[in-house]
Backbone as a chain_set.jsonl record, in Angstrom:
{"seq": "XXXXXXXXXXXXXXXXXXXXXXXXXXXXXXXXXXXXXXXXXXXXXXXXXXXXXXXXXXXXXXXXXXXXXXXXXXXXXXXXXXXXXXXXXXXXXXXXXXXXXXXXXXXXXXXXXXXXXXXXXXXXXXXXXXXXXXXXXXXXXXXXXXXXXXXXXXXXXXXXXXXXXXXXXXXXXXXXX", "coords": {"N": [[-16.747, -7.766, -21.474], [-17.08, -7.707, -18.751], [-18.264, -5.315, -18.123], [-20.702, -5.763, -19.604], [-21.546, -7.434, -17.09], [-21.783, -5.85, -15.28], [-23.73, -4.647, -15.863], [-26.334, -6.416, -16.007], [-27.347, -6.996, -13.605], [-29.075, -8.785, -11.102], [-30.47, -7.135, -8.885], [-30.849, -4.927, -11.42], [-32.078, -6.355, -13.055], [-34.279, -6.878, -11.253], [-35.622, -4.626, -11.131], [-36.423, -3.549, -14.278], [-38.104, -5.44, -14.287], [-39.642, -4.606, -12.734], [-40.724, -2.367, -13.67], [-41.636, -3.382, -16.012], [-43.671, -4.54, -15.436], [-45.578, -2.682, -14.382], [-45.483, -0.875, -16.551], [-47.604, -2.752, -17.705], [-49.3, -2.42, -16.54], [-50.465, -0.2, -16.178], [-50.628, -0.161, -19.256], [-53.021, -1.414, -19.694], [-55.217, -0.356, -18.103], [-55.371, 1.98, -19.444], [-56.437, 0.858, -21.845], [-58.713, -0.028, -20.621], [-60.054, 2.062, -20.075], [-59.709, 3.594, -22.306], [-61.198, 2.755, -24.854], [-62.931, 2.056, -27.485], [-64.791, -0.016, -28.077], [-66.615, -1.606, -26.534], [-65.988, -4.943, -25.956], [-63.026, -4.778, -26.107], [-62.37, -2.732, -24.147], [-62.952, -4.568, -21.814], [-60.737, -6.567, -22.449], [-58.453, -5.001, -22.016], [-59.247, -4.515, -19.292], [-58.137, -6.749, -18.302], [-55.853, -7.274, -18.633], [-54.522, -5.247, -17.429], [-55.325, -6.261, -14.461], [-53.528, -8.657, -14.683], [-51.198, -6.991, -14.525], [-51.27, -5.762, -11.502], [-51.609, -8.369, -10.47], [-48.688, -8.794, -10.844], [-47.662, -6.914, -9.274], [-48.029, -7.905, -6.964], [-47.013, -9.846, -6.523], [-43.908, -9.209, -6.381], [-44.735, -7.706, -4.169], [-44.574, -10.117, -2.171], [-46.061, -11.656, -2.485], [-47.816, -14.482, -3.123], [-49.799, -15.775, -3.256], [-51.852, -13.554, -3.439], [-51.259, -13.247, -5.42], [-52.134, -15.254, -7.26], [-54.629, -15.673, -6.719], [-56.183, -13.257, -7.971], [-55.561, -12.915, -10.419], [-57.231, -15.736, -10.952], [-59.374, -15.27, -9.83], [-60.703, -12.623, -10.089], [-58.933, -12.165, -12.608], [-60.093, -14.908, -14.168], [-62.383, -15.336, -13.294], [-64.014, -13.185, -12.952], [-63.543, -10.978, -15.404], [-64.263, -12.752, -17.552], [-67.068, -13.538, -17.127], [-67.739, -11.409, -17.588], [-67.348, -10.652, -20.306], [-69.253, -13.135, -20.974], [-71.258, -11.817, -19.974], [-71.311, -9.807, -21.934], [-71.774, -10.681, -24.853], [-74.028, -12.071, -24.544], [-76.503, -10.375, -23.839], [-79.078, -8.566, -24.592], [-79.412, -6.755, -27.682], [-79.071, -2.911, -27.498], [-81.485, -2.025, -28.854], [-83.472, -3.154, -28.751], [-86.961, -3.348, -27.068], [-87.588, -3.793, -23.524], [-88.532, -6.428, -21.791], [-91.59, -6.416, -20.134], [-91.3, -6.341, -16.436], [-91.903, -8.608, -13.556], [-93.883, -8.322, -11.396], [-94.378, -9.887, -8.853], [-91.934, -11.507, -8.742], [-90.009, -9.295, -8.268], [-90.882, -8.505, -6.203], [-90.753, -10.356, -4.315], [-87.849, -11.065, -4.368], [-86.934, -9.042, -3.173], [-87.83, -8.961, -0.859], [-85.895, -11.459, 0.161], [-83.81, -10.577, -0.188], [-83.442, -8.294, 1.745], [-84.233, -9.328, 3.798], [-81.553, -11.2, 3.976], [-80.172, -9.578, 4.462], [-80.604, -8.43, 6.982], [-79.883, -11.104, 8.808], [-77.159, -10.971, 7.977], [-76.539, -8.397, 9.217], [-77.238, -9.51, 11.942], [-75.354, -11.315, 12.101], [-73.203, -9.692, 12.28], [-73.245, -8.251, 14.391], [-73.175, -10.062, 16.745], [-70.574, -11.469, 16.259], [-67.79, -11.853, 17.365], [-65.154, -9.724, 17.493], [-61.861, -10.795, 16.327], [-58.338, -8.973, 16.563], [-56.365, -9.081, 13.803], [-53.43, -9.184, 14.012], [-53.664, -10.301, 16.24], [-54.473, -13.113, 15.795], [-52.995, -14.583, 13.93], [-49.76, -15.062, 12.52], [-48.734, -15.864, 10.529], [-49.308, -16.157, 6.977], [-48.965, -17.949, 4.717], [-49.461, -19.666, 1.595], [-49.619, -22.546, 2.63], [-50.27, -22.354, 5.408], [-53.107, -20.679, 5.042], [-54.475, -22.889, 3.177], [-54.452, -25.112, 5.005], [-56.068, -24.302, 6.814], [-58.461, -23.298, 5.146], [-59.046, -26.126, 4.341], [-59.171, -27.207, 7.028], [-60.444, -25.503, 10.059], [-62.131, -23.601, 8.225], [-63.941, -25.373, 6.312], [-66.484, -25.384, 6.12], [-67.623, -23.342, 4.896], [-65.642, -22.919, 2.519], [-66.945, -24.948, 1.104], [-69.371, -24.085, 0.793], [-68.619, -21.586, -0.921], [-67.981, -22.946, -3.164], [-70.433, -23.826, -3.369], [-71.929, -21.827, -3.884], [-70.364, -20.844, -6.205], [-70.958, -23.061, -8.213], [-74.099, -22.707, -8.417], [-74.178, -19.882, -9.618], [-72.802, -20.887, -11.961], [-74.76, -22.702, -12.962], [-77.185, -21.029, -13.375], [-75.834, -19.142, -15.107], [-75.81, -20.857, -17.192], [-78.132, -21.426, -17.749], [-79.47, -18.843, -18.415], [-77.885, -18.564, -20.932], [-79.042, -20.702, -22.608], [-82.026, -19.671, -22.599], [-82.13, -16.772, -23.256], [-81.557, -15.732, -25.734], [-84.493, -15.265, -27.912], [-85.287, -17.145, -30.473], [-85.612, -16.179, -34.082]], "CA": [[-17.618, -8.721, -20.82], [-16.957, -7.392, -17.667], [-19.234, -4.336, -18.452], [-21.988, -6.383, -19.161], [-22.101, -8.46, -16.259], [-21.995, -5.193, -14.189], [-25.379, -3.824, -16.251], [-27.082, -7.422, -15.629], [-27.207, -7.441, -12.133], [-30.271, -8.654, -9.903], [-31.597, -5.872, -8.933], [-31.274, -4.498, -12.603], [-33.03, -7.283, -13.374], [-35.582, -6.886, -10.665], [-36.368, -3.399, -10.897], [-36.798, -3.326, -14.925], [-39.074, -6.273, -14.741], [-41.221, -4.146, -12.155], [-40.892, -1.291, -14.743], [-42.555, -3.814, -16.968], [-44.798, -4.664, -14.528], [-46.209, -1.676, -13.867], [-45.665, -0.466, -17.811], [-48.32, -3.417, -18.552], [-50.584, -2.468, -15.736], [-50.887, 1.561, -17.146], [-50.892, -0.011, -20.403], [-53.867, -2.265, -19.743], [-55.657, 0.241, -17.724], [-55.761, 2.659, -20.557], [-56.728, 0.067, -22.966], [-59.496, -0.824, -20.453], [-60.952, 3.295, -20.102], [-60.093, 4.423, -23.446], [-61.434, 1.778, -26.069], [-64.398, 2.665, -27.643], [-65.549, -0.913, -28.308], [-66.797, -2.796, -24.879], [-64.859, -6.143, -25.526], [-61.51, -4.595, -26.032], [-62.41, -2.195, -22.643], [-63.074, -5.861, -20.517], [-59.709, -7.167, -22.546], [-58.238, -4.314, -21.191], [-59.322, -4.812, -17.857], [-57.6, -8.204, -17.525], [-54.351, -7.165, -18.683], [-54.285, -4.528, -16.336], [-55.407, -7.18, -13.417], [-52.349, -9.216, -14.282], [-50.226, -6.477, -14.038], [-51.517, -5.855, -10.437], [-51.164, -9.211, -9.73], [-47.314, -9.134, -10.656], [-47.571, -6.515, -8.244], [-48.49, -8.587, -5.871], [-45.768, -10.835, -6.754], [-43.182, -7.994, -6.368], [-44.846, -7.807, -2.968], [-44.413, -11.187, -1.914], [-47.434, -12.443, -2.051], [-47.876, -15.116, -4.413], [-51.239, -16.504, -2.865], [-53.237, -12.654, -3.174], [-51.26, -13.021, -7.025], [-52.537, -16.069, -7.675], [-56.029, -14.973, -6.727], [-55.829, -11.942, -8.425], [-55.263, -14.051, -11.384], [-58.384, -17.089, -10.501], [-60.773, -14.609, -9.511], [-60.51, -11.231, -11.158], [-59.233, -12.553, -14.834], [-60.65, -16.106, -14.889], [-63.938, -15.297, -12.884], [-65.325, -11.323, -13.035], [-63.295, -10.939, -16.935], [-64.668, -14.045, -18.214], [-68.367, -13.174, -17.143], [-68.368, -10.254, -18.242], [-67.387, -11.404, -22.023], [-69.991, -13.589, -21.471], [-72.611, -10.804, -19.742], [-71.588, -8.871, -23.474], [-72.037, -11.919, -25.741], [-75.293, -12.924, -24.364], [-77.331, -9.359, -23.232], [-79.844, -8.052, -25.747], [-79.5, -5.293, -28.349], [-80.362, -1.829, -26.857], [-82.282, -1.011, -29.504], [-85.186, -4.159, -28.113], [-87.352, -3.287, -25.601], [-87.167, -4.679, -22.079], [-89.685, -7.117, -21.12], [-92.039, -6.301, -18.745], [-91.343, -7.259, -14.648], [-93.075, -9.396, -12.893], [-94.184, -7.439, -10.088], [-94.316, -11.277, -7.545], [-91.063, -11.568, -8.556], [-89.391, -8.501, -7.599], [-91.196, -8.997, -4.687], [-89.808, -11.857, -3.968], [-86.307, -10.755, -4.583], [-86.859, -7.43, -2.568], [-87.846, -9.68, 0.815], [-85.316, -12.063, -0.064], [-82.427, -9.316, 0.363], [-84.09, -7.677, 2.862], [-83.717, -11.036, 5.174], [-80.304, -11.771, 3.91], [-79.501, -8.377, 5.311], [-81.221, -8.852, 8.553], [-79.354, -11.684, 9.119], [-75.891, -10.42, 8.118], [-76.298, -7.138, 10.244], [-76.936, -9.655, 13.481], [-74.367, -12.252, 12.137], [-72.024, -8.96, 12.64], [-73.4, -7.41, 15.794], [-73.026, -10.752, 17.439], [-69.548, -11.573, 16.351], [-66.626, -10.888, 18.575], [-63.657, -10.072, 16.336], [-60.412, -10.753, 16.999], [-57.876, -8.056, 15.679], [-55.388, -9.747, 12.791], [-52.64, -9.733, 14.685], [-53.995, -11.5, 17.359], [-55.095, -14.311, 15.086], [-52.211, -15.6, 13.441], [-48.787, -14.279, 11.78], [-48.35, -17.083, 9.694], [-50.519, -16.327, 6.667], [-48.38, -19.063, 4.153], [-50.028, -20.367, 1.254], [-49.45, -23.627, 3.218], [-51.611, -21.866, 5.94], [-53.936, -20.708, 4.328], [-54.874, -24.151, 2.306], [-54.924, -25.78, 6.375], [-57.336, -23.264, 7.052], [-59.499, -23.654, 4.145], [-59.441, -27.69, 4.681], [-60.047, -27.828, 8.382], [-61.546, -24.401, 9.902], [-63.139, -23.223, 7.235], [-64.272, -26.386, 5.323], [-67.96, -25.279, 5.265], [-67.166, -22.003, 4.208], [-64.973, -22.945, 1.67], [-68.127, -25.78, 0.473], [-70.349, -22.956, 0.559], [-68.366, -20.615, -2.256], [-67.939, -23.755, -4.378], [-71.853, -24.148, -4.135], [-72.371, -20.583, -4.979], [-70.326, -20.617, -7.783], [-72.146, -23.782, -8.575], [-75.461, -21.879, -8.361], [-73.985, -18.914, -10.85], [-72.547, -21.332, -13.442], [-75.698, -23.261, -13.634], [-77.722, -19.748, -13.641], [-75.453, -18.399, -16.585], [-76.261, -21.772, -18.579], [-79.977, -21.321, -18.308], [-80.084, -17.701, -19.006], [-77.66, -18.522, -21.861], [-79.893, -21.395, -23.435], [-83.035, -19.004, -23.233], [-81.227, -15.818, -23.218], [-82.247, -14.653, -26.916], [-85.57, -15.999, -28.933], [-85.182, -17.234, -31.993], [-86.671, -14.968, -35.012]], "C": [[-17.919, -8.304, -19.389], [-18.01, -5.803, -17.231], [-20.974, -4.938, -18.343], [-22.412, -6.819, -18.283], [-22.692, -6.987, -15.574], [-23.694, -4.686, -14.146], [-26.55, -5.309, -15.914], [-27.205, -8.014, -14.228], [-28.329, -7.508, -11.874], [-30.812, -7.931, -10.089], [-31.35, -5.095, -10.139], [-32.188, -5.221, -13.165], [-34.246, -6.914, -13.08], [-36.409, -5.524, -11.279], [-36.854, -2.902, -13.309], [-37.886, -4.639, -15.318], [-40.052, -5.713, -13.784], [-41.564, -3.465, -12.932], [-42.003, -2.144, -15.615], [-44.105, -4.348, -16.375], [-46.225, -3.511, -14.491], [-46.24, -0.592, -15.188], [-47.328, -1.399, -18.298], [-49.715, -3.007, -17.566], [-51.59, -0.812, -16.189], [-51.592, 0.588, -18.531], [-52.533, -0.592, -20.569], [-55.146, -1.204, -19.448], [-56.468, 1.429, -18.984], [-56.212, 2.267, -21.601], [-58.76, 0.417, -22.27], [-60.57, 0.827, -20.766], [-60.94, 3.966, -21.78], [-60.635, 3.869, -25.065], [-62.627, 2.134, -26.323], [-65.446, 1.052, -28.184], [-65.642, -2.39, -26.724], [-65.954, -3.922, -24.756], [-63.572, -5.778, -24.936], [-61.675, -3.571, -24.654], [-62.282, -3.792, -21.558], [-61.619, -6.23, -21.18], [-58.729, -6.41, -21.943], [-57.615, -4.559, -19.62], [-58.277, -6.068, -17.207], [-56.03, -8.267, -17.687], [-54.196, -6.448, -17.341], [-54.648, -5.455, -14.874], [-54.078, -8.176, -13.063], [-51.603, -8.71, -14.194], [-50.524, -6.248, -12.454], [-51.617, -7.492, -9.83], [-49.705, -9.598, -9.895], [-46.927, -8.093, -9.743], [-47.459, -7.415, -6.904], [-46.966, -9.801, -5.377], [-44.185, -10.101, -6.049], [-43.076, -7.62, -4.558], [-44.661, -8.736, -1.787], [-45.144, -12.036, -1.624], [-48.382, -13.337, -3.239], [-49.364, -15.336, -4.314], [-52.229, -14.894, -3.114], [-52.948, -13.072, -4.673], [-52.331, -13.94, -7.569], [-54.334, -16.184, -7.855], [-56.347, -14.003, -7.158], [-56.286, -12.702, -9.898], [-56.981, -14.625, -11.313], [-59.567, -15.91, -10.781], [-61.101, -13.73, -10.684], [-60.565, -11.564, -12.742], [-59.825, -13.475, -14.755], [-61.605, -15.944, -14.483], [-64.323, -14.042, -13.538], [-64.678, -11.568, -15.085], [-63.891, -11.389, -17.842], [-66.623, -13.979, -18.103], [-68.754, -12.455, -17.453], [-68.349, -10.066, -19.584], [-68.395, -12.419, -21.881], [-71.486, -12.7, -21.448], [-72.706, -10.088, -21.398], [-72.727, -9.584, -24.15], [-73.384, -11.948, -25.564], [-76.332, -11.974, -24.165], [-77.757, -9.015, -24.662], [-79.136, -7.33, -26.057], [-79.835, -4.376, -27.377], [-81.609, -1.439, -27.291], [-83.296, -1.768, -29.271], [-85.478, -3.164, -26.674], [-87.502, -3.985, -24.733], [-88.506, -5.389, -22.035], [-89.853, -6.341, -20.232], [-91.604, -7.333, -17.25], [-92.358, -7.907, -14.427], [-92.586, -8.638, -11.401], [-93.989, -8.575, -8.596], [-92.85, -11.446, -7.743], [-89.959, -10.619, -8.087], [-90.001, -8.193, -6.619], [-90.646, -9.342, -3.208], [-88.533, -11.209, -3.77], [-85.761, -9.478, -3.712], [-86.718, -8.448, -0.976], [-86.307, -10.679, 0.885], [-83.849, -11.337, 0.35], [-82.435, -8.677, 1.471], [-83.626, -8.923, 4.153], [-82.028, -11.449, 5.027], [-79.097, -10.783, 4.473], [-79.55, -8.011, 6.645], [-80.059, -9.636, 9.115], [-77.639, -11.424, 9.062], [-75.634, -9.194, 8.879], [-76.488, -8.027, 11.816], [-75.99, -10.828, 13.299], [-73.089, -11.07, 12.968], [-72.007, -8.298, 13.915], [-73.033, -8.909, 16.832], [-71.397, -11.602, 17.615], [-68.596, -11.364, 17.365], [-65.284, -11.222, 17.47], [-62.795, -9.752, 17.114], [-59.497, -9.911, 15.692], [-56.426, -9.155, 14.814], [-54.276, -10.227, 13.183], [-52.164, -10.701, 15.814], [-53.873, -13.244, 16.796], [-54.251, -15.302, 14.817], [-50.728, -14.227, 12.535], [-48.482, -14.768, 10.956], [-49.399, -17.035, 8.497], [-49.649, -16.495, 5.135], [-49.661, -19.357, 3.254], [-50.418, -21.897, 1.695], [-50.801, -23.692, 4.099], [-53.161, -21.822, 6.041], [-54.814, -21.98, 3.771], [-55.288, -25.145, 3.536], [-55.903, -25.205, 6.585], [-58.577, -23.681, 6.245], [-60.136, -25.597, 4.724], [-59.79, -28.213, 6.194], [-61.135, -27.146, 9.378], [-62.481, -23.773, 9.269], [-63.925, -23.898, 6.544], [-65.814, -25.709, 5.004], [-68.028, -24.477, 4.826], [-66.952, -21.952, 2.91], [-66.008, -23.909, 0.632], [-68.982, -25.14, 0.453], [-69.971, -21.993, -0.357], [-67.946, -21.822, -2.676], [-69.226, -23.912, -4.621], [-72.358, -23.033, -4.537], [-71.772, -20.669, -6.482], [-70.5, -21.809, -8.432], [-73.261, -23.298, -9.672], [-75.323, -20.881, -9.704], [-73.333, -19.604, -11.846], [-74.05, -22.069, -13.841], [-77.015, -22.237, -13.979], [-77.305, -19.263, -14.718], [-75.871, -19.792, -17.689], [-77.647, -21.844, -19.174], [-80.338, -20.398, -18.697], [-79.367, -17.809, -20.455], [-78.263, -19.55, -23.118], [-81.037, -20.307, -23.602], [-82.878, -17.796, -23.652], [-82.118, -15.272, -24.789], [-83.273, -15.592, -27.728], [-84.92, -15.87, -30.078], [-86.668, -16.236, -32.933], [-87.885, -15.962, -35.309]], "O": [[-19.016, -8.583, -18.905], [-18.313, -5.455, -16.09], [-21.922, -4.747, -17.582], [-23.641, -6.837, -18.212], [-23.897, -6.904, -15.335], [-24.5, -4.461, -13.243], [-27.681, -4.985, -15.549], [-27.168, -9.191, -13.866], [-29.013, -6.539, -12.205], [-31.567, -7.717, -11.038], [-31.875, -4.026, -9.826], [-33.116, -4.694, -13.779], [-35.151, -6.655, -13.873], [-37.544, -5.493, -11.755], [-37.582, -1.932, -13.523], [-38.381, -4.781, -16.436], [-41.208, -6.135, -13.828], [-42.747, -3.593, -13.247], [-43.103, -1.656, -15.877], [-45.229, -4.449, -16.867], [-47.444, -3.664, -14.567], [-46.886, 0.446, -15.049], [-48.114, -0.861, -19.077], [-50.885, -3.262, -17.854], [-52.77, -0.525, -16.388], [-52.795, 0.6, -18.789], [-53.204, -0.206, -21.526], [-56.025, -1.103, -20.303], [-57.654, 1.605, -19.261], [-56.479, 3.102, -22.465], [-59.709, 0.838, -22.93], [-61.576, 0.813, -21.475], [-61.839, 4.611, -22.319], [-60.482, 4.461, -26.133], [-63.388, 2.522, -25.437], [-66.611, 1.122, -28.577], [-65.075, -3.391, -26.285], [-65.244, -4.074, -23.761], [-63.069, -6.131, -23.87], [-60.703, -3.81, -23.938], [-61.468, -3.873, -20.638], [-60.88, -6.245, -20.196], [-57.977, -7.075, -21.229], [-56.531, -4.694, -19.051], [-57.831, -6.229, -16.07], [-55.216, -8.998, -17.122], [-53.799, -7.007, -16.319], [-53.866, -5.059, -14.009], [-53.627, -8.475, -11.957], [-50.669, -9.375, -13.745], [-49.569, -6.816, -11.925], [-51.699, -7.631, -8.61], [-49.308, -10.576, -9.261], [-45.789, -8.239, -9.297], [-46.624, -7.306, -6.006], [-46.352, -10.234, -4.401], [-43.537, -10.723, -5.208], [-42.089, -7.382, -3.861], [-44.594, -8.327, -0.628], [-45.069, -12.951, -0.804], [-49.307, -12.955, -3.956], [-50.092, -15.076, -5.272], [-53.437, -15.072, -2.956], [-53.935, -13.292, -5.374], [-53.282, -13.518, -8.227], [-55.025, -16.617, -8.777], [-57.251, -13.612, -6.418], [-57.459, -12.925, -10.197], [-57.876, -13.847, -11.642], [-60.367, -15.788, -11.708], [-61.573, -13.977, -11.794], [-61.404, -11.44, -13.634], [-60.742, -13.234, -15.54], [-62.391, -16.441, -15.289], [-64.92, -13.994, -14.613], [-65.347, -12.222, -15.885], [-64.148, -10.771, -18.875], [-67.319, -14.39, -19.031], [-69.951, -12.361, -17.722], [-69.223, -9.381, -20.115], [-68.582, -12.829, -23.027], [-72.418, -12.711, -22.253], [-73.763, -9.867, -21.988], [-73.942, -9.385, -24.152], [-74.022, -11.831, -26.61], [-77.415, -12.549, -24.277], [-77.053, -9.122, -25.666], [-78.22, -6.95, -25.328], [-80.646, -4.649, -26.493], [-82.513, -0.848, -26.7], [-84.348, -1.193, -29.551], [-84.81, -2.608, -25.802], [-87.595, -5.159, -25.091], [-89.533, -4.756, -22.281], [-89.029, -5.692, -19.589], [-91.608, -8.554, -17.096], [-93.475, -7.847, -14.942], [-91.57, -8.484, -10.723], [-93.559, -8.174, -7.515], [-92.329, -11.568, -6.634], [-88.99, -11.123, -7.518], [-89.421, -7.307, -5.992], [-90.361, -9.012, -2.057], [-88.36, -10.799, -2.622], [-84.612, -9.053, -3.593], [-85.734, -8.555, -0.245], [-85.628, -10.45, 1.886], [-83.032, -11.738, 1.178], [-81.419, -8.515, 2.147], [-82.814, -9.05, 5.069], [-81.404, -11.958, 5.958], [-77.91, -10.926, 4.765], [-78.699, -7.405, 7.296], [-79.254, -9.044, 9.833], [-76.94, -11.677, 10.043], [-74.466, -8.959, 9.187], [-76.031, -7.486, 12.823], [-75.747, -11.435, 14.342], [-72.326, -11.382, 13.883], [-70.995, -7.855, 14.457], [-72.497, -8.563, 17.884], [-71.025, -12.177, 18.638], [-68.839, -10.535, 18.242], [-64.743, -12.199, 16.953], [-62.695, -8.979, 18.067], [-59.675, -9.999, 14.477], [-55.677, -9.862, 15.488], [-53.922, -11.379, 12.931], [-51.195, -11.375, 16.162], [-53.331, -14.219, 17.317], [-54.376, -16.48, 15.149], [-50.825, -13.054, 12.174], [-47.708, -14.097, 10.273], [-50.406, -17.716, 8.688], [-49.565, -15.516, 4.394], [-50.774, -19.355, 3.78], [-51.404, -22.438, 1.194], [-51.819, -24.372, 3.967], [-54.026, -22.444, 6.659], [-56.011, -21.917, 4.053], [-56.229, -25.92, 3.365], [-56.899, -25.922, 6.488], [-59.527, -24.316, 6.704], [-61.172, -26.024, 5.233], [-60.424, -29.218, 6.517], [-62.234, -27.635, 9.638], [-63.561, -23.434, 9.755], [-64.8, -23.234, 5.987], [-66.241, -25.548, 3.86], [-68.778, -24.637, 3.862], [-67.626, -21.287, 2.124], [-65.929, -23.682, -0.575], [-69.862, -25.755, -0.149], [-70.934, -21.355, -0.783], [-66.769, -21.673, -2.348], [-69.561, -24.126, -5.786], [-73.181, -23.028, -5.452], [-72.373, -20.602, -7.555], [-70.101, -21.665, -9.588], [-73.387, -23.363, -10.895], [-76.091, -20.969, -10.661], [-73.203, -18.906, -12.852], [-74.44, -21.978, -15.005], [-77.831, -22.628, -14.812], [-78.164, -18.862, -15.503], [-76.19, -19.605, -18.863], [-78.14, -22.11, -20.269], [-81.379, -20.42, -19.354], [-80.004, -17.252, -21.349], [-78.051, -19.325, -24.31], [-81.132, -19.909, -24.763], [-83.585, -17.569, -24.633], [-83.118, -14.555, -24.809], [-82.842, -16.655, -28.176], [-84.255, -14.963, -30.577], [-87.819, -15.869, -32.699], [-88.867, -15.566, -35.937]]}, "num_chains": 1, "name": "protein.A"}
């Protein structure tokens, strides 16, 4: 008995659950590049994301895991099983553009780039360390709710904007025969 305990120690513990960690993050990885059928490449992908976020874990950083997690698998993963699902055949041909609309969409970027190149020239950044040392999920979540609030109400109305965008391209998305 006294054998065993010695092989179940902590850090045996720890260090073969990074092993597995970092076994599931290869394993995922290679799922995600070497699959020859697109789903199982994106299923892939998301294994390998949660192994990098038990990285993260490992690191001590529950709040990047946890986002890691949210974002990565439940947002980008999840859109992109639906970008499959829902995108034509190759073998159709593309509609024609509308020339006013990529237009449109050209000025539209064009200004949104304008404005973010003098949002950044006008900035004055403060270097990280300056800022704060304290960067606590606790933190963090103060931040969000009192500094940041419009910020933080501005990526809930984007991703708003892109769920009610994927519902309309997925109602018209493919003609019926």
């Amino acid at each position: 008995m006294n054998a065993v305990s010695a092989l179940l120690t902590p850090q045996t513990a720890a260090t073969a659950a990074f092993v597995m960690v970092i076994g599931l993050t290869i394993v995922g990885a290679l799922i995600a590049v070497g699959a020859r059928n697109i789903f199982h490449n994106v299923l892939g992908l998301c294994v390998s994301l949660f192994g990098v976020a038990g990285i993260f874990l490992f690191l001590n950083s529950p709040f990047v895991a946890l986002m890691e997690i949210l974002i990565y698998i439940g947002a980008i993963c999840i859109a992109i099983c639906f970008a499959i699902m829902l995108s034509e055949p190759m073998y159709l041909p593309p509609p024609p553009r509308n020339k006013v609309k990529v237009l449109g969409a050209a000025i539209g970027a064009a200004g949104i780039f304008v404005f973010l190149g003098l949002l950044l020239k006008k900035t004055q950044w403060t270097a990280a360390p300056e800022r704060s040392t304290d960067w606590s999920v606790t933190t963090i979540g103060h931040y969000f709710l009192t500094n940041y609030a419009l910020i933080f109400e501005l990526v809930s109305l984007l991703l708003l904007v892109a769920m009610i965008g994927a519902i309309v391209t997925a109602r018209g998305g493919r003609s019926k025969p």
